[in-house]
C-alpha positions as CSV (number, residue, x, y, z in Angstrom):
1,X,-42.7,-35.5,149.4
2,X,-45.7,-33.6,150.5
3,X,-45.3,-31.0,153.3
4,X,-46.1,-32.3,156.4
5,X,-49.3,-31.2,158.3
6,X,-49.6,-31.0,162.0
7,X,-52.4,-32.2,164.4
8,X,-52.7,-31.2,167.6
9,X,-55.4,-32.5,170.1
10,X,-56.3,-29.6,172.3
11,X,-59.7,-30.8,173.6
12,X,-59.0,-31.0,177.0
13,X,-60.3,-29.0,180.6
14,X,-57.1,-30.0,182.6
15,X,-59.2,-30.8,185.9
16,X,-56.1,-30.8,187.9
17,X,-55.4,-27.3,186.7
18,X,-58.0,-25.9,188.5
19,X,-59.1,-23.2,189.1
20,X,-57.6,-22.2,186.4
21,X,-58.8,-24.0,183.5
22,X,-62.4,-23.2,184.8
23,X,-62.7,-20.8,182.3
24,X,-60.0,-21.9,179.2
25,X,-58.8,-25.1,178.0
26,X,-55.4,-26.5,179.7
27,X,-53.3,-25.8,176.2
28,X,-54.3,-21.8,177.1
29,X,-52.7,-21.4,180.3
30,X,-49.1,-19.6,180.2
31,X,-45.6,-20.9,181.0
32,X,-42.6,-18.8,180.0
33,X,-44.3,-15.9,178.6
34,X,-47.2,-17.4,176.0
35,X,-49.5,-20.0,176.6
36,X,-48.6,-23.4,176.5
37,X,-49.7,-23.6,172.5
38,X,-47.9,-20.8,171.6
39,X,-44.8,-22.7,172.5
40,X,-46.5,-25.8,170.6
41,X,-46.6,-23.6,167.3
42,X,-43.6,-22.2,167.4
43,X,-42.0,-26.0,167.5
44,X,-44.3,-26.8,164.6
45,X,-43.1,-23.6,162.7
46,X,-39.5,-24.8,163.7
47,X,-39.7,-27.7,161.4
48,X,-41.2,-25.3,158.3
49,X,-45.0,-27.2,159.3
50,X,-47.3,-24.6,157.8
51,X,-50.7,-26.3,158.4
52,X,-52.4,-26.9,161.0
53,X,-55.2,-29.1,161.9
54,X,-56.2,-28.4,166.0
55,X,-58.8,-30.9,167.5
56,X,-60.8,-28.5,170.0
57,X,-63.5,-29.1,172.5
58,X,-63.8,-27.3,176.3
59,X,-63.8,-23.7,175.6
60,X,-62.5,-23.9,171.8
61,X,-63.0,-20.1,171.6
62,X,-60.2,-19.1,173.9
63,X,-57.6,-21.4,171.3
64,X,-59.7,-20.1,167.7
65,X,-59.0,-16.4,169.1
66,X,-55.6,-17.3,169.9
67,X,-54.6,-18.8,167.0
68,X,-56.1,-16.1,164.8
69,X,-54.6,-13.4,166.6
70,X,-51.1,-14.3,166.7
71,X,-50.8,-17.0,164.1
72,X,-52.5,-15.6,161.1
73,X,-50.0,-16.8,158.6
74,X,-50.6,-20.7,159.9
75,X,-53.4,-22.3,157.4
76,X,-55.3,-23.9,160.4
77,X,-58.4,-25.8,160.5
78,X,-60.3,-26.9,164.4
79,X,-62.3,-29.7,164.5
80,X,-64.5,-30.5,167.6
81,X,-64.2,-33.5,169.4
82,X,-67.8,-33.5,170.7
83,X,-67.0,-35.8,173.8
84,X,-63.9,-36.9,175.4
85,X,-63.0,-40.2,174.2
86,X,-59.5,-40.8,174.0
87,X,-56.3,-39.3,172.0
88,X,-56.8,-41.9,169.4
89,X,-60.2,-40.9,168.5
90,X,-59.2,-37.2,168.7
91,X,-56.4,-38.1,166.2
92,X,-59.1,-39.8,164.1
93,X,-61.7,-36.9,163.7
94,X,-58.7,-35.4,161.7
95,X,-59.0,-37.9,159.2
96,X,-61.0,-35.9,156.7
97,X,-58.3,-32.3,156.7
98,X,-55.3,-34.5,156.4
99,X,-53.5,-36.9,153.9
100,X,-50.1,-37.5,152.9
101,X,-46.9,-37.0,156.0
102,X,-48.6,-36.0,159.4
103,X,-47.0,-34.0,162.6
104,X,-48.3,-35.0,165.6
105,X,-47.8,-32.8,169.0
106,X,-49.9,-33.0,172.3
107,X,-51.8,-29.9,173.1
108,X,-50.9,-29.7,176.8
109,X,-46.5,-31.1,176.3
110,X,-43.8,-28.6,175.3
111,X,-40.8,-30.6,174.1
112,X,-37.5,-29.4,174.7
113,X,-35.2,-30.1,171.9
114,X,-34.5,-30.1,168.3
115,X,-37.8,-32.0,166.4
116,X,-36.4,-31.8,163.0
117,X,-35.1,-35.4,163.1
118,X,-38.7,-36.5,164.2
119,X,-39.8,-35.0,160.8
120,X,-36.2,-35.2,158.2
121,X,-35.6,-38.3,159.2
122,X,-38.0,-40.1,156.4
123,X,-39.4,-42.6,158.2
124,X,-42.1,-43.1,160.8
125,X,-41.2,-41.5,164.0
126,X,-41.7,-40.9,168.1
127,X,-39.7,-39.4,170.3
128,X,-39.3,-40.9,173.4
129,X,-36.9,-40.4,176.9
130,X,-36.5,-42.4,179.7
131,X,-38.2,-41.6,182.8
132,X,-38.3,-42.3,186.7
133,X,-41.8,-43.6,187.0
134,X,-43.1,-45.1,183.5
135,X,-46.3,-46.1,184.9
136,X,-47.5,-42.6,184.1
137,X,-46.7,-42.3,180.6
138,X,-46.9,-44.7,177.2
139,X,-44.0,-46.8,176.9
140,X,-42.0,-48.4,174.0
141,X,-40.4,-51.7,174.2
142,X,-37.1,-52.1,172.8
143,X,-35.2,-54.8,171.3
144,X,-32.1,-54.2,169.0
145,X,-32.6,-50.7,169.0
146,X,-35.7,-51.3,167.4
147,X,-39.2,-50.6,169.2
148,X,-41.6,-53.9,169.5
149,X,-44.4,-52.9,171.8
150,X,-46.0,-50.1,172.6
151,X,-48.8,-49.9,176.3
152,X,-50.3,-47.3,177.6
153,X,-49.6,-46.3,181.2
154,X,-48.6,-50.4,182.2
155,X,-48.6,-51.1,185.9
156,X,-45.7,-53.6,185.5
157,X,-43.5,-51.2,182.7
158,X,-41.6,-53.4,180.0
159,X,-39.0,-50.1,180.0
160,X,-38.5,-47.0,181.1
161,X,-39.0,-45.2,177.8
162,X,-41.7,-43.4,177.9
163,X,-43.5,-41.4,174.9
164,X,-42.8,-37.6,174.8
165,X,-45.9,-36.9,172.7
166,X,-44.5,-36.1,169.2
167,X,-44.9,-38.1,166.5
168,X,-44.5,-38.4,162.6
169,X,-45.8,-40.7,160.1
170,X,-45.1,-40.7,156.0
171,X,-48.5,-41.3,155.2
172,X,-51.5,-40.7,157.4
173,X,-53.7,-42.6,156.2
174,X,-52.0,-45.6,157.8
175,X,-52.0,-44.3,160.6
176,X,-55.8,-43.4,160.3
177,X,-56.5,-47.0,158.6
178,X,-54.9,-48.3,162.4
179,X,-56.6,-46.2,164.3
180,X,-60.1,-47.3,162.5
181,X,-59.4,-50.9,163.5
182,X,-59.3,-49.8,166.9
183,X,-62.2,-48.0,166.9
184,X,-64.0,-51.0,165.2
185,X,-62.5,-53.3,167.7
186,X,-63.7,-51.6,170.5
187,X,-61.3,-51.5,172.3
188,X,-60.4,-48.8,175.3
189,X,-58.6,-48.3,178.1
190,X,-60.3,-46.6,181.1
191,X,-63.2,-46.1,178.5
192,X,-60.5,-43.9,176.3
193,X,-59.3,-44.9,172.6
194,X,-56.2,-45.0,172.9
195,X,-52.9,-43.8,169.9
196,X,-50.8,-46.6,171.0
197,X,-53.2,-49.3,170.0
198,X,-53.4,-48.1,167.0
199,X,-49.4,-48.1,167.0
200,X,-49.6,-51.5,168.0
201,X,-51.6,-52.3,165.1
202,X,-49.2,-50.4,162.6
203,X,-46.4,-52.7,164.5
204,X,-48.7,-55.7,163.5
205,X,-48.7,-54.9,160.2
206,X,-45.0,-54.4,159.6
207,X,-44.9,-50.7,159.7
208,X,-41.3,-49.6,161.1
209,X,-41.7,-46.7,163.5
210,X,-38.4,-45.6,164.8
211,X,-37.5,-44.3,168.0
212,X,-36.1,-40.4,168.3
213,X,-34.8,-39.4,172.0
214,X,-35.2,-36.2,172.6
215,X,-33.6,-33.9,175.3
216,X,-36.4,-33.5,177.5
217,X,-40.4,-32.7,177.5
218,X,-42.7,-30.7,179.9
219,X,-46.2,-32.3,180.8
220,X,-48.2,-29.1,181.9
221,X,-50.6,-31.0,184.0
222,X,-50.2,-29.4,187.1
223,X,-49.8,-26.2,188.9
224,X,-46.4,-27.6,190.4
225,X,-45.3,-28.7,187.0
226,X,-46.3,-25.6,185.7
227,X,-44.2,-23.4,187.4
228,X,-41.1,-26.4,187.6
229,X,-41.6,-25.8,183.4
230,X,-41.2,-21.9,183.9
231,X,-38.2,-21.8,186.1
232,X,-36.6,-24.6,183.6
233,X,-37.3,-22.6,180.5
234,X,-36.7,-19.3,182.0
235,X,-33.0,-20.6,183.4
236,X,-32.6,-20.9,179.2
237,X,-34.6,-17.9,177.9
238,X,-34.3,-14.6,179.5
239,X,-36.2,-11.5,177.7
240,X,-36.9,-8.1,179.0
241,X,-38.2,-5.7,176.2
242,X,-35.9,-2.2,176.3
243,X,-37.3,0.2,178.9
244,X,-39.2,-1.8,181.2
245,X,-36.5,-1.7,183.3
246,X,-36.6,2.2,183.9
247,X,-39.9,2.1,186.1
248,X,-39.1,-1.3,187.5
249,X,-36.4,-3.8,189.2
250,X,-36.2,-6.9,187.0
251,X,-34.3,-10.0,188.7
252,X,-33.1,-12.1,186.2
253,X,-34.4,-14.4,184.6
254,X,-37.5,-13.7,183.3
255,X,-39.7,-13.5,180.6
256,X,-41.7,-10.7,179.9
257,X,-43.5,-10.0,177.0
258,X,-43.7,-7.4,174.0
259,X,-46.5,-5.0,174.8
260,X,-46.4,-5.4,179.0
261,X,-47.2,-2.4,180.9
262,X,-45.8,-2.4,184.4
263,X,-45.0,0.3,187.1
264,X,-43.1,0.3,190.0
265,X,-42.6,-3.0,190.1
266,X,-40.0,-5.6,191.5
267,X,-40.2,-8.7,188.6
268,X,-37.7,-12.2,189.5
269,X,-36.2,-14.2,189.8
270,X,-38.6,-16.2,187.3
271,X,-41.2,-14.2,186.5
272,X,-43.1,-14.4,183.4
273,X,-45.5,-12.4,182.5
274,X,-47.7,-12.7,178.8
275,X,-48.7,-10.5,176.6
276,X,-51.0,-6.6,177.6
277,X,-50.5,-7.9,181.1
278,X,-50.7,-4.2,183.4
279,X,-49.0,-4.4,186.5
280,X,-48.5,-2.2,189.1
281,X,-46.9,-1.9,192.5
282,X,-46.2,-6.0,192.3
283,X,-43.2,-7.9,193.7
284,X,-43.6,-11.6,191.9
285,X,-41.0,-14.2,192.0
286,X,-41.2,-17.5,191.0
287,X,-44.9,-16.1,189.3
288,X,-46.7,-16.7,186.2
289,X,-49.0,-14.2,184.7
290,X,-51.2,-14.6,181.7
291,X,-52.5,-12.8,179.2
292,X,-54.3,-9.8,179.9
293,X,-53.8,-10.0,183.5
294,X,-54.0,-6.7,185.5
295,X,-52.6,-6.5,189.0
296,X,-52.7,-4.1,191.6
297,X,-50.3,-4.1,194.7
298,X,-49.8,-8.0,194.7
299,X,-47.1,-9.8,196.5
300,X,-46.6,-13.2,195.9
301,X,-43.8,-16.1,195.3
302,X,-45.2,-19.6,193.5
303,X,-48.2,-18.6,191.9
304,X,-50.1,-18.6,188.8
305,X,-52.2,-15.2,187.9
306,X,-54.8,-15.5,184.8
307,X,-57.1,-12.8,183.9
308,X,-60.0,-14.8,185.7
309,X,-57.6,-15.7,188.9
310,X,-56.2,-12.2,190.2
């Protein structure tokens, strides 16, 4: 088979991550150390993907500099998605970079869990996990353990299990072929083109797509979420680089990054802080801190700090 390559939309502003995102797409803000792509790639380098196709839009330089700076080895290609119309036509405008198997991860979702299976498995696949309030998400239909409807966001819900944002397929070009349809057709939903149409369409047409539950999946939408994703991750992950610790009082757990410069400063429970951040004279719990933040004297407990927001 051929290697898979992975797409993943990253058009986005995030309006309900602002401030924040006033000045970098919603993929770019940090969680647990590294921006919320950072976590994306290292799931797709977790399953040997070694290209990379990124659909980009609001502030696209902020993710190519990323990318290039501390993913060099990926083989990536960024396609712009000149307006916002929908995942399914973001998935589309990939069409021309990618053909045989296809990885499919949401720019703004950090999945928690083992994705091999999504991509081993050989067969069509989406992971999936049931939820409290479906409405919010896209939900499969199940009958006889095997999915038979897909809707996006249903006010009356069919099932509670909703679509993580992962997906594989053998051969993209399927997938594009279904997605085409849809775009022919029309048809939208809150003026959006939507990927489970065209899944609906592949379900049409006889395509088996099987379901994959996986453990859990974050949805960085919102500040709140944001910093529920950093204590979750950080209860998991806890990294202090040798010596930080001689200047400073570290309450675990935290994550702090390789190349942090900090001074006289009291870090945790759950702080993270990213990459040639400079702190000093701080006492942050329950913080995130991006990249290349500086602060100076700060106190604070629940809050996000990017180098635009100090």
């Amino acid at each position: 088979m051929e290697p898979f390559t992975a797409i993943i939309p990253a058009a986005g502003k995030g309006v309900r991550l602002l401030p924040y995102t006033a000045n970098m797409p919603k993929t770019m803000i940090s969680v647990a150390g590294k921006p919320i792509l950072g976590h994306i790639l290292d799931q797709v380098e977790s399953v040997g993907i070694k290209k990379v196709v990124f659909i980009v839009g609001y502030k696209k330089e902020a993710i190519l500099e990323f990318v290039q700076s501390q993913y060099p080895h990926l083989d990536v290609t960024f396609v712009q998605q000149p307006e916002p119309k929908g995942l399914g036509h973001a998935i589309y405008l990939a069409k021309p970079y990618v053909s045989g198997p296809c990885f499919i991860l949401l720019g703004d979702t950090i999945v928690d869990g083992n994705l091999k299976p999504l991509v081993d498995g050989g067969k069509n696949a989406i992971g999936i996990r049931a939820v409290q309030d479906p409405s919010r998400f896209g939900i499969v239909e199940m009958k006889g353990g095997k999915i038979v409807s897909f809707e996006e966001k249903p006010e009356k819900p069919k099932s509670n299990l909703a679509i993580i944002g992962a997906y594989s397929f053998l051969d993209a070009a399927q997938l594009f072929d279904a997605l085409e349809e849809v775009i022919r057709s029309g048809k939208t939903v809150k003026n959006e083109i939507q990927l489970t149409d065209a899944l609906s369409v592949l379900l049409g047409r006889g395509v088996e797509i099987v379901p994959v539950e996986m453990d859990d999946w974050f949805d960085c939408g919102t500040v709140e979420v944001l910093l529920q994703t950093n204590r979750l991750l950080l209860d998991r992950h806890h990294r202090v680089p040798a010596g930080l610790e001689k200047e400073n009082k570290i309450i675990p757990p935290c994550w702090i990054a390789d190349g942090v410069k900090a001074k006289n400063c009291v870090l945790g429970p759950y702080a993270s802080v990213a990459y040639e951040a400079e702190l000093t004279d701080c006492a942050l719990q329950d913080c995130i801190v991006g990249p290349q933040t500086k602060l100076t004297k700060k106190t604070a407990s629940h809050a996000v700090f990017d180098k635009h927001n100090q």
